[in-house]
N, C-alpha and C positions, 0 to 999 in steps of 0.2 A: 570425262574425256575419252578413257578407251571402256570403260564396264562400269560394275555396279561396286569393286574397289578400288574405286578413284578417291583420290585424297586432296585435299583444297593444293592451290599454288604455297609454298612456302617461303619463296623467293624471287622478285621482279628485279629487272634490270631495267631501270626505267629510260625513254623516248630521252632523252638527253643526255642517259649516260654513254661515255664511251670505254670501255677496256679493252687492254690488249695485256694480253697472257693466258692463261690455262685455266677454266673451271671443275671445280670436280665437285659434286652435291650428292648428296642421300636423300633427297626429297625432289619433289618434283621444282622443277624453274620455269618462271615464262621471259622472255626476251624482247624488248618493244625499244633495248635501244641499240648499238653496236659494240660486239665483239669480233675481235682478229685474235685467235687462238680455240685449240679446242673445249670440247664439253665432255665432258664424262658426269652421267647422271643414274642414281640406282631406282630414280624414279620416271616422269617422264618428260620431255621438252618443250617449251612450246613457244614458238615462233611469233610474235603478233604480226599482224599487218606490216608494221615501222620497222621491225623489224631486220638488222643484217649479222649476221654472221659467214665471217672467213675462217675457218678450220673445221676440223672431223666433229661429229657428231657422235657418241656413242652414249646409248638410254634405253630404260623399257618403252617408253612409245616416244615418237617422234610427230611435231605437227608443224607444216611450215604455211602459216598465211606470209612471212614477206621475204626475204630473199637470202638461200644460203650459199655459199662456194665452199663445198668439201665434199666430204663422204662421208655416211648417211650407217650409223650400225645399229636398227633398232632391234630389241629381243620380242617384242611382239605386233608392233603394225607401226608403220609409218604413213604420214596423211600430208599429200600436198594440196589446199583449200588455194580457191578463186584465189585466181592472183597472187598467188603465192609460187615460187621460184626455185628450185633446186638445179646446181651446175655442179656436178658429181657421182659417183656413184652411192650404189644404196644396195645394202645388203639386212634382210627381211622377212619375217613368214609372212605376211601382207602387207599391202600396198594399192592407197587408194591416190586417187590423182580426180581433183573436180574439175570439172566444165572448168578451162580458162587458167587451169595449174600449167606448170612448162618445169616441164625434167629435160635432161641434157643430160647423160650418163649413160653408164650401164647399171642393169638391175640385176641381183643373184636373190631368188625369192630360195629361203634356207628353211628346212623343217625345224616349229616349234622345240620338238620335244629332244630330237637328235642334233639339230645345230649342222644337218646337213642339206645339199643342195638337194630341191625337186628335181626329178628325174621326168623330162619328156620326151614323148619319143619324136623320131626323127618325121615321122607322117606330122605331126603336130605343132614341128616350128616351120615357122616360117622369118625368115631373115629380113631386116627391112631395113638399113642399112646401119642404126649401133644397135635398134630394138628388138629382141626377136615378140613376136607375136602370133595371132590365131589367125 
């Protein structure tokens, strides 16, 4: 998923189930059915297609093919794939978004190693109305 120490799924939430309440894992999870409440994961998250979740998100990588409503805390990259949905913000040393992903947020892209914001200068944003961009 994110590198070469990636570790298998440990945990599905399977296309029919539904919870509501609070996860918290030490291994990676994937999600293919619905959750209302958050994640807290020491591994990474991974959204299928079917995919919904309603609350925050916080894990080492993040990936959403199908639809999340929260805020987004990954410690090393977050991925919105085809069709996949994020209404929230997202805070991130990376962030990739494919052809046909739809964010709705704000983004704080945060240095790996410090846990602090990128620094751009003012020649280099440009404001477009919640996105700043190039």
């Amino acid at each position: 998923m994110f590198g070469k120490d990636d570790k298998k799924v440990d945990s599905v939430i399977g296309v029919e189930a539904e919870i509501k309440g609070n996860i918290v894992s030490k291994a990676t999870i994937r999600i293919d059915g619905k959750i209302e409440g958050s994640i807290t994961c020491e591994g990474d998250v991974v959204i299928g297609k079917d995919g919904k979740v309603k609350g925050d998100i916080k894990a080492k990588g993040i990936i959403i093919g199908g639809k999340v409503t929260g805020n987004i805390n990954a410690e090393n990259r977050t991925e919105i794939l085809e069709g996949g949905q994020l209404v929230g913000d997202i805070r991130s040393p990376a962030v990739i978004i494919a052809e046909g992903g739809i964010f709705d947020g704000y983004c704080e892209m945060v240095s790996k190693e410090k846990g602090k914001v990128v620094e751009i200068s003012e020649r280099e944003q440009k404001v477009s109305g919640r996105i700043r961009s190039e």
